[in-house]
SEGURO-77008 format. One record per residue (C-alpha): y negated, z, x; residue in three letters; residue number from 1. Coordinates in Angstrom, 3 decimals. Example, Ala and Ser with C-alpha at 12.3 -4.5 7.8 and 13.67 -1.06 7.14 Angstrom:
BEGIN
R        yy        zz        xx  rest   nr
R     4.500     7.800    12.300   Ala    1
R     1.060     7.140    13.670   Ser    2
% end
This chain:
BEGIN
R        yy        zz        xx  rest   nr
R     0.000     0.000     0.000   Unk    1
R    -2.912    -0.981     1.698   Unk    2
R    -6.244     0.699     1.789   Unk    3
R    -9.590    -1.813     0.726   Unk    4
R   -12.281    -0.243    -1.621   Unk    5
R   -10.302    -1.552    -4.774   Unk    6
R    -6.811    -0.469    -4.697   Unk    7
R    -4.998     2.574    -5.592   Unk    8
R    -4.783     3.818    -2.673   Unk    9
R    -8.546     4.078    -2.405   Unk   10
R    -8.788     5.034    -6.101   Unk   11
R    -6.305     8.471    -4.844   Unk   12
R    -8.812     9.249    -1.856   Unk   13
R   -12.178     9.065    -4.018   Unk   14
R   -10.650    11.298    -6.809   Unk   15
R    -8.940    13.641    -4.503   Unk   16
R   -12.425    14.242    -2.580   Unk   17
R   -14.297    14.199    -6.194   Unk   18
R   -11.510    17.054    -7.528   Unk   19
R   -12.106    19.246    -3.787   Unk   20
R   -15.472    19.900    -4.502   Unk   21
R   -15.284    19.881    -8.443   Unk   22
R   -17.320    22.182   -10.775   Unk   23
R   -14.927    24.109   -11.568   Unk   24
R   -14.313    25.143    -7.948   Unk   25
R   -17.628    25.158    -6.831   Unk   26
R   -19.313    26.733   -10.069   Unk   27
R   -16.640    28.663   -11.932   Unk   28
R   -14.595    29.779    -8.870   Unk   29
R   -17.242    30.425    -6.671   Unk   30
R   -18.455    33.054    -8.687   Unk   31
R   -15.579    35.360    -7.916   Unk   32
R   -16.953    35.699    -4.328   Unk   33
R   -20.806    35.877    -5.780   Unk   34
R   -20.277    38.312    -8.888   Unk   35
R   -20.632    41.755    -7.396   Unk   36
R   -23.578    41.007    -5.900   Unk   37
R   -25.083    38.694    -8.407   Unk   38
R   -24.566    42.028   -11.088   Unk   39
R   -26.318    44.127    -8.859   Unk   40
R   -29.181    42.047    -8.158   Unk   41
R   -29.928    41.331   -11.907   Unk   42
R   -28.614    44.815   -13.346   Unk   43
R   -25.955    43.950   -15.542   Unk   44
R   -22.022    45.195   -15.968   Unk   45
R   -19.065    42.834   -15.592   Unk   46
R   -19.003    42.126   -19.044   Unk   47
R   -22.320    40.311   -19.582   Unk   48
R   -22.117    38.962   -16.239   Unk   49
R   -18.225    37.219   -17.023   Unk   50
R   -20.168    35.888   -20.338   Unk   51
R   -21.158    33.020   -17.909   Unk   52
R   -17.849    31.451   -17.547   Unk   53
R   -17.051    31.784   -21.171   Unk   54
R   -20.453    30.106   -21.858   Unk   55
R   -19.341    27.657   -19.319   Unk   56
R   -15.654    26.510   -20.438   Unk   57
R   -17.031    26.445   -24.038   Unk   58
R   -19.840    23.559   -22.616   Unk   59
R   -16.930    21.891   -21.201   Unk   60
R   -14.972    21.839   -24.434   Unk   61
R   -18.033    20.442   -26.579   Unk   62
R   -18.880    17.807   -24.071   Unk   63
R   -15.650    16.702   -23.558   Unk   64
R   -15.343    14.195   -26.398   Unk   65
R   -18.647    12.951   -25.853   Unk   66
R   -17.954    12.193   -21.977   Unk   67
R   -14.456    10.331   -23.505   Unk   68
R   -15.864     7.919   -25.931   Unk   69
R   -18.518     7.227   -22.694   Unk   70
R   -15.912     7.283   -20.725   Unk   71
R   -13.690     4.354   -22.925   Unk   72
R   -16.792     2.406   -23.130   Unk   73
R   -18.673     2.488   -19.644   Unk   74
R   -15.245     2.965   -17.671   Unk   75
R   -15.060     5.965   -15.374   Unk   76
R   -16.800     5.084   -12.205   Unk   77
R   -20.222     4.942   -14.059   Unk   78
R   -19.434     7.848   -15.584   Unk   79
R   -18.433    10.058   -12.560   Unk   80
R   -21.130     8.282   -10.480   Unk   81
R   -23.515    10.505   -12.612   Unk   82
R   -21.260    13.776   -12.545   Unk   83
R   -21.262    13.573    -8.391   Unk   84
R   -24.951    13.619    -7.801   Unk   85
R   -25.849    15.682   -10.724   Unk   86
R   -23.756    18.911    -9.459   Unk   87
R   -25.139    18.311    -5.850   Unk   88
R   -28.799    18.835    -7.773   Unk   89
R   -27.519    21.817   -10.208   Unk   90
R   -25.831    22.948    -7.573   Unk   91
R   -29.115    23.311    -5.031   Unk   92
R   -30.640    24.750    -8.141   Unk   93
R   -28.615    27.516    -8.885   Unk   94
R   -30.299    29.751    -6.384   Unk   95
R   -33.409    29.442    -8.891   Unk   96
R   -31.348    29.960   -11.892   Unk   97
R   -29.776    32.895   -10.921   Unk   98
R   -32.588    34.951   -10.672   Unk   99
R   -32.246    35.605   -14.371   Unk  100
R   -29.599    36.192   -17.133   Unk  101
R   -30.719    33.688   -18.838   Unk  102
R   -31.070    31.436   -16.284   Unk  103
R   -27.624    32.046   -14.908   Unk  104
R   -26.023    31.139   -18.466   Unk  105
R   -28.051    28.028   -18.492   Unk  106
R   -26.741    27.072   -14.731   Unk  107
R   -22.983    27.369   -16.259   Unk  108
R   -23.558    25.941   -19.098   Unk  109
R   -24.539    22.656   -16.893   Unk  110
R   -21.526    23.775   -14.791   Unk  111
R   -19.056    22.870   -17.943   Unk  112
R   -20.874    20.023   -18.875   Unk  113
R   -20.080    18.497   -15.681   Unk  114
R   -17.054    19.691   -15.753   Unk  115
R   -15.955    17.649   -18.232   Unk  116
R   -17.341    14.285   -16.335   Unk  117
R   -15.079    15.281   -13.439   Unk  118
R   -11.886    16.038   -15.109   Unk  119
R   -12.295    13.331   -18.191   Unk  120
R   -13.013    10.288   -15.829   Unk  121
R   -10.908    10.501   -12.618   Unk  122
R    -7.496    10.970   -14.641   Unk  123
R    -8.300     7.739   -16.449   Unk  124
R    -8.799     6.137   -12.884   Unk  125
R    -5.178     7.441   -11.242   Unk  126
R    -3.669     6.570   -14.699   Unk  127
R    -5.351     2.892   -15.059   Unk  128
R    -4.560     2.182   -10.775   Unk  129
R    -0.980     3.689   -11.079   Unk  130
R     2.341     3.259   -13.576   Unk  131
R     5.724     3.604   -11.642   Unk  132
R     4.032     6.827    -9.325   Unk  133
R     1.826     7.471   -11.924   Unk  134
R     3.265    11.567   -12.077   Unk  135
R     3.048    11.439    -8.465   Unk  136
R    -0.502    10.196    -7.617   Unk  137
R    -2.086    12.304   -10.777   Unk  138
R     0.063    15.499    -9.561   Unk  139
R    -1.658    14.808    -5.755   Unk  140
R    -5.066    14.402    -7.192   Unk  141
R    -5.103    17.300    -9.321   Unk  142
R    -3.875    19.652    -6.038   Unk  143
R    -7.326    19.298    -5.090   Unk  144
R    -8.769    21.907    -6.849   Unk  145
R    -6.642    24.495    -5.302   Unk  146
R    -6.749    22.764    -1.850   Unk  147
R   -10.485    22.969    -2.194   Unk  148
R   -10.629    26.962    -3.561   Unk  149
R    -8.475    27.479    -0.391   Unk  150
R   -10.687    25.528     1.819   Unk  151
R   -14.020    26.895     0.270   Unk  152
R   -13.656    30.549    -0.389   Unk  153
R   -13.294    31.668     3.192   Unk  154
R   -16.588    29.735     4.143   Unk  155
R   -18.411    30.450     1.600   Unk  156
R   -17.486    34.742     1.816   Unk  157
R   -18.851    33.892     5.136   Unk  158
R   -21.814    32.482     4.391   Unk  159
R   -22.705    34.830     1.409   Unk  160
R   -21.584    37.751     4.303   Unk  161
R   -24.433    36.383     6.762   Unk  162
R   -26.919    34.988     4.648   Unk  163
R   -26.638    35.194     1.308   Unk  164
R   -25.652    33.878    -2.079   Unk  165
R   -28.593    31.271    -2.440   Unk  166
R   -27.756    30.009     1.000   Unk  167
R   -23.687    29.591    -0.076   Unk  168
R   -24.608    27.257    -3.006   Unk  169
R   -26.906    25.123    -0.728   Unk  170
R   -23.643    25.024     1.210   Unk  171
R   -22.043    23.846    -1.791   Unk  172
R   -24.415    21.658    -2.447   Unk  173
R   -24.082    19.348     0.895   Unk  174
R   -20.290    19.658     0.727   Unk  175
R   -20.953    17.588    -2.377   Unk  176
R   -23.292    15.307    -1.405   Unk  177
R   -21.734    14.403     2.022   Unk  178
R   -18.176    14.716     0.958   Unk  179
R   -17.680    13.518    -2.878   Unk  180
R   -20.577    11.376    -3.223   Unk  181
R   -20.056     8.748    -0.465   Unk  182
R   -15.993     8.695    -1.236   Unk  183
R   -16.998     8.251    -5.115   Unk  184
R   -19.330     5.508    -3.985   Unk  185
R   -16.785     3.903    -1.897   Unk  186
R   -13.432     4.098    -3.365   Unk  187
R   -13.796     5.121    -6.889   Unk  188
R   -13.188     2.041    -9.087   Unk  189
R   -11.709     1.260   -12.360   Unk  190
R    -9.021    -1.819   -11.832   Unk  191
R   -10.029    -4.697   -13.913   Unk  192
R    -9.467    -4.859   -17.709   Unk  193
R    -8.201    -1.008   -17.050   Unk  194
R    -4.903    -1.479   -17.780   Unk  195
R    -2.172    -0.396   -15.327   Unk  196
R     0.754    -2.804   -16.677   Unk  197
R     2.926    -2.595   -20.125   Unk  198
R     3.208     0.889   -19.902   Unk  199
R    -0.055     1.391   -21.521   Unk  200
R     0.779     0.283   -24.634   Unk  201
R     0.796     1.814   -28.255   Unk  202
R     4.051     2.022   -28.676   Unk  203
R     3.598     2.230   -32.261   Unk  204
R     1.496    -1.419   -31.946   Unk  205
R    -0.922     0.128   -34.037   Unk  206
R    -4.805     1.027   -33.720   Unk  207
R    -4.420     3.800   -31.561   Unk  208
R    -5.722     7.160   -33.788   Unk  209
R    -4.698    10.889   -33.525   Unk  210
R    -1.348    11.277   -34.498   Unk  211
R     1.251    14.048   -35.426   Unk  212
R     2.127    14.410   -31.599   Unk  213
R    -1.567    14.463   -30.327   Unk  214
R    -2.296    17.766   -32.849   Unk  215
R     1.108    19.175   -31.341   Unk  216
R     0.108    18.568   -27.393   Unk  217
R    -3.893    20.012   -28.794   Unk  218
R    -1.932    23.207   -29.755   Unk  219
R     0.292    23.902   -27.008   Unk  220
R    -2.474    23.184   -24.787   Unk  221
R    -4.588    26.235   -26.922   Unk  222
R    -1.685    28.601   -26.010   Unk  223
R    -1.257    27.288   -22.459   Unk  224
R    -4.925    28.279   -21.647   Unk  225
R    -5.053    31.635   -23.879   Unk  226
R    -1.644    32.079   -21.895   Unk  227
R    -2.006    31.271   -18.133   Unk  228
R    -5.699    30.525   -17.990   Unk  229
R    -6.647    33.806   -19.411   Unk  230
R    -3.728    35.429   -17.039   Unk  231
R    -5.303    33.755   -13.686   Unk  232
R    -8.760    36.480   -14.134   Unk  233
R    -6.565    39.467   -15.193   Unk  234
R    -3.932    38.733   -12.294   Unk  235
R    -5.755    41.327   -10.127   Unk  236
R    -6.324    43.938   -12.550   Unk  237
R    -2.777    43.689   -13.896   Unk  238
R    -0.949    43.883   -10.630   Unk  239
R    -3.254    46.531    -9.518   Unk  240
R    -2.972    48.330   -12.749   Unk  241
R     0.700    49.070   -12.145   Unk  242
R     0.368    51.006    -8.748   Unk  243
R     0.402    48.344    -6.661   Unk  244
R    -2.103    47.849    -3.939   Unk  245
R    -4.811    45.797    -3.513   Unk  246
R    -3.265    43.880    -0.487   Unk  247
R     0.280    43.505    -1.794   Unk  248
R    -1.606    42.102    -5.012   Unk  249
R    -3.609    39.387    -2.891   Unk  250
R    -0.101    38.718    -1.133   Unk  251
R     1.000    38.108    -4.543   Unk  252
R    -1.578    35.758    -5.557   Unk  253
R    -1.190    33.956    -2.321   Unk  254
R     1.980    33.073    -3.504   Unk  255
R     0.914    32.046    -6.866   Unk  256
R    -1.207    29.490    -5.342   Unk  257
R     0.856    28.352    -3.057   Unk  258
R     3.493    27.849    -5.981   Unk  259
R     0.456    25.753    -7.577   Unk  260
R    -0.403    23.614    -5.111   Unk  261
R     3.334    22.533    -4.429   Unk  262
R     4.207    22.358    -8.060   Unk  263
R     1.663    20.037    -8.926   Unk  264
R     3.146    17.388    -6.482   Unk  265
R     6.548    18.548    -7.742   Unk  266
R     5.473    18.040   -11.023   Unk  267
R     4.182    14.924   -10.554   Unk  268
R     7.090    13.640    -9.405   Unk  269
R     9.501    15.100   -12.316   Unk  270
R     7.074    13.811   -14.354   Unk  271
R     7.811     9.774   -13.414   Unk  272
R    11.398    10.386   -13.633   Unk  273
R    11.900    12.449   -17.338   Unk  274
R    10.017    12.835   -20.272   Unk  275
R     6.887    14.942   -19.531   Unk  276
R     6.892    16.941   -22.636   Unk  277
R    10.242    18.546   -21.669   Unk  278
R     9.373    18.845   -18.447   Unk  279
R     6.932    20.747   -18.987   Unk  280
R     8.278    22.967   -21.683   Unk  281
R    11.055    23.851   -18.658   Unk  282
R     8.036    25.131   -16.274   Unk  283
R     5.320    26.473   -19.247   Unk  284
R     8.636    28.705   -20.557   Unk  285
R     9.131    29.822   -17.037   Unk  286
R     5.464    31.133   -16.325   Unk  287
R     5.625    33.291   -19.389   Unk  288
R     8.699    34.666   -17.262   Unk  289
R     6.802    35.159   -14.616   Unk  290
R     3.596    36.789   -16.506   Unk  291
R     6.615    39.410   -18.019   Unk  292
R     8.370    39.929   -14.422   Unk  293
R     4.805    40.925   -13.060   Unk  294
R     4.133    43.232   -15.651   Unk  295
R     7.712    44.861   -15.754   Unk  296
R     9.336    44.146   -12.307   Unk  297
R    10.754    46.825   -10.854   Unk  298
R    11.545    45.137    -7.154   Unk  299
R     9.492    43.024    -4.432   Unk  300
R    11.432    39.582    -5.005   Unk  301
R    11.182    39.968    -9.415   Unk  302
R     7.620    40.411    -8.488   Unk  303
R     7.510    37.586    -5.949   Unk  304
R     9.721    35.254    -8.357   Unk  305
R     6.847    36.222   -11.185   Unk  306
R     4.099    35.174    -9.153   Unk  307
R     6.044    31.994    -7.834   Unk  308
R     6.013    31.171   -12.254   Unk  309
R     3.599    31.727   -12.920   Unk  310
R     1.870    30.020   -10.493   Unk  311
R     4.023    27.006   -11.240   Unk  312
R     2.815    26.974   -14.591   Unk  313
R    -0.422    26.816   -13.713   Unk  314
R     0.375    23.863   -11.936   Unk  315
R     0.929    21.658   -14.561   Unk  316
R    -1.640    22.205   -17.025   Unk  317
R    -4.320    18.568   -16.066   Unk  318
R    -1.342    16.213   -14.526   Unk  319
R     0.594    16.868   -17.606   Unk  320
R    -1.865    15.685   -20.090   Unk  321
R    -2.848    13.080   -18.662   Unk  322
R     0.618    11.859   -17.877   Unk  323
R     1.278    11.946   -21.570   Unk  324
R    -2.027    10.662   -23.154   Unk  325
R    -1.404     7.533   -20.826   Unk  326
R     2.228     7.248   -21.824   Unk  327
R     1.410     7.539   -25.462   Unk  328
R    -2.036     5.433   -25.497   Unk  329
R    -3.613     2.461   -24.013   Unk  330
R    -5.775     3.288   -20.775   Unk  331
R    -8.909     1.572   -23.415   Unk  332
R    -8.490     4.662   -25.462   Unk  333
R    -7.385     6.902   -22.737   Unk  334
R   -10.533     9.605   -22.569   Unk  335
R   -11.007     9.892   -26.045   Unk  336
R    -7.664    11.320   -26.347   Unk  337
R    -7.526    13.050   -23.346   Unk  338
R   -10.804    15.022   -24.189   Unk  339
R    -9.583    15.840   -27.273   Unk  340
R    -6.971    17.502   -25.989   Unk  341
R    -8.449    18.935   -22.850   Unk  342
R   -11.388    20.530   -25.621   Unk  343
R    -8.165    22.460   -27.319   Unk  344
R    -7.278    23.733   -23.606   Unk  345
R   -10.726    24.667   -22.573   Unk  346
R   -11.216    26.458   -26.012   Unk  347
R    -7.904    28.788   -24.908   Unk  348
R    -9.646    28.820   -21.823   Unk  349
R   -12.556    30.704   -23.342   Unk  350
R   -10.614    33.007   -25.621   Unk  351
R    -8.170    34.142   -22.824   Unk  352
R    -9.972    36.535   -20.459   Unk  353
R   -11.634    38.215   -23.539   Unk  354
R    -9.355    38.412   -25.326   Unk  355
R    -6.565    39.734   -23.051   Unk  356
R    -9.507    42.009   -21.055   Unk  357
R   -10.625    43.221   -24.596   Unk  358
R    -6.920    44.271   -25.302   Unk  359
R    -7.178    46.422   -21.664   Unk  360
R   -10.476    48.047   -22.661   Unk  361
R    -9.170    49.156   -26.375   Unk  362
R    -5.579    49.974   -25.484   Unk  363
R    -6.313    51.261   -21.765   Unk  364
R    -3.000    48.776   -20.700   Unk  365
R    -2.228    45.665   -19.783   Unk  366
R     1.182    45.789   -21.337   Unk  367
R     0.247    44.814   -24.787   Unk  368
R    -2.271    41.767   -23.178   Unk  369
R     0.584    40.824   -20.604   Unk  370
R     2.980    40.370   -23.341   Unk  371
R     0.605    38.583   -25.549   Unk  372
R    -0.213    36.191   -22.694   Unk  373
R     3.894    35.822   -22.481   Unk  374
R     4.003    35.144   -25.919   Unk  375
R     1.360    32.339   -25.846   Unk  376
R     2.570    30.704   -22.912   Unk  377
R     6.627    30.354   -25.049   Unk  378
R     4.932    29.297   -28.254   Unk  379
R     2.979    26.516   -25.919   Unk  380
R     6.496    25.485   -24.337   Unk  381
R     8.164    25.401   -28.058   Unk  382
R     5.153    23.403   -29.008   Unk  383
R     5.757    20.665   -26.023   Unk  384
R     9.933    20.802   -26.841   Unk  385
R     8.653    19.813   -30.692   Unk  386
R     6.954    16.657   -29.675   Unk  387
R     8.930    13.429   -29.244   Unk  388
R    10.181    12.358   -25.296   Unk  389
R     7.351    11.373   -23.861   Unk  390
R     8.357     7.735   -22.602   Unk  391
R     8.822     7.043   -18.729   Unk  392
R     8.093     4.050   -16.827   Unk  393
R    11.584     3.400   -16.776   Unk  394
R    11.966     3.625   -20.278   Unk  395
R     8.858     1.632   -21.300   Unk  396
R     9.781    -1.316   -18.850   Unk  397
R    13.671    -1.419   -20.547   Unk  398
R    11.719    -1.927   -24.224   Unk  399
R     9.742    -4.546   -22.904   Unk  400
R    12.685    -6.317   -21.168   Unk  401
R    14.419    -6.217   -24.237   Unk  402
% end
């Protein structure tokens, strides 16, 4: 496969550098290693101060649609050609922002907006450039956004160690501009016509509309971020809230991510070789295993094998969307679907942390929000076993042969 500035090789390299340096991993995840000292400065609790990411994934979820429809008729490179530049701006901003609470919701409110013209677009691209690897090369791209927390949260506890906050998202800011922005530029380009081969046909040969199967992947995808989403914030506090230390809890996590960087090239590959939805009813039934073993283990390796589900869970939540909204729609009508969906997931997304930290704060345990998070994350796998097999390449190309 040979690398020009339109080919999919070049289309995997400009997303993967686009998802590094995302918003969510510059905006939302950031603010783990800013929060402490952002509260202090501006005299708030955790609460008030945590409202920001809600505020944030809810912004995602409402522009999501409207970035799909743009997205189906402007194709994606126009559309992420404006998310790329805009964060680098928001992003040198933020220091301004910030210095209110107002101002802070405001900044992550633009966070989730462009949130959604990150993870709408660049799905469509991989999806439109690829069919037989398709799993693969959407499972690679998407491992960018833990490759780039792991890359970015040492530097930037650095930076915020020696001088400052305001000068971290600067920071941020020309790790966007000189890393995503010229690769976007270069290498991010929709094929022509935007359709990747046979596969991308309605399979029904109908107008493509919302369908039984769409409403069933919008509600697992509810559960999967009330579930795992909503678990990923309380991880600490749950671990710790057992008797376990702080360190053997970041060990713990370390091995959660770990799990989720290597499952979502796992993934990816199960994914081109059986049908997605059971695929991923296998791994979303596991991490609600893994969410129960780290609440009730009694041992080291039930606790390791939790976080090793759980993070493997995690791993699948973007790749496995998008695998099946390109399976089960034309790559024309690709983001409208896929934002649909993803709206469903990021409204999960909101209710999670609240909802399971709300649990803590009335019942003084994390049993009761552990197990509901358990719960949520089988009723999301039963949802994905419910839908039809999602087709493969292999299967698509056999109908169209015969």
């Amino acid at each position: 496969m040979s690398l020009t500035l339109r080919s999919p090789a070049a289309a995997v390299i400009g997303a993967f550098a686009c998802i590094l340096l995302n918003p969510a991993v510059v905006g939302f995840f950031s603010f783990t290693i800013f929060f402490t000292t952002l509260a202090k400065e501006l005299g708030y609790g955790r609460g008030v101060m945590g409202l920001a990411i809600t505020i944030g994934t809810l912004a995602a979820a409402a522009a999501a649609p409207i970035v799909g429809r743009l997205t189906d008729r402007r194709g994606s490179r126009r559309v992420i050609l404006i998310g790329v530049p805009a964060l680098a701006v928001l992003l040198c901003e933020m220091p301004t922002l910030c210095k209110s609470l107002i101002g802070l919701y405001f900044g992550f409110a633009l966070v989730g907006i462009l949130v959604a013209f990150y993870y709408v677009p660049l799905p469509r691209v991989i999806a439109s450039w690829f069919d037989a690897r398709r799993g693969l090369a959407l499972g690679f791209v998407m491992a960018g956004t833990g490759a780039g927390s792991a890359i970015m949260s040492p530097i930037i506890a650095s930076v915020t160690a020696s001088a400052g906050w305001q000068t971290s998202y600067l920071v941020l800011a020309a790790g966007v501009a000189v890393i995503s922005l010229p690769c976007a530029l270069l290498f991010v380009h929709d094929p022509a016509g935007s359709v990747a081969g046979p596969a991308t046909r309605d399979l029904q040969g109908e107008k493509p509309h919302i369908t039984r199967q769409l409403l069933i992947l919008a509600l697992a995808y509810f559960f999967i971020g009330l579930s795992l989403d909503g678990m990923v914030i309380n991880f600490f506090p749950m671990v710790t809230g057992r008797g376990i230390s702080g360190a053997e809890a970041a060990s713990l996590f370390s091995v959660a991510s770990i799990a989720m960087f290597v499952g979502r090239i796992g993934c990816g590959y199960l994914l081109d070789m059986l049908p997605a939805n059971r695929v991923g009813s296998v791994i979303i039934a596991g991490s609600g295993a893994g969410i129960a073993m780290l609440q009730f283990g009694n041992s080291t390796p039930q606790l390791m094998l939790g976080a090793v589900l759980f993070g493997l869970g995690v791993s699948t939540e973007l790749d496995l969307i998008s695998y099946i909204i390109s399976r089960i729609y034309p790559i024309e009508s690709f983001s409208r679907f896929f934002s649909f969906v993803y709206a469903f997931f990021m409204i999960g997304t909101s209710a999670g942390p609240p909802v399971l930290g709300g649990l803590y704060d009335w019942l003084g345990s994390n049993v009761i929000g552990s197990s509901v998070a358990a719960a949520a994350a089988v009723l999301a796998a039963l949802s994905l076993a419910a839908m039809l097999p999602t087709p493969t390449h292999s299967m698509v190309m056999r109908e169209v042969l015969e």
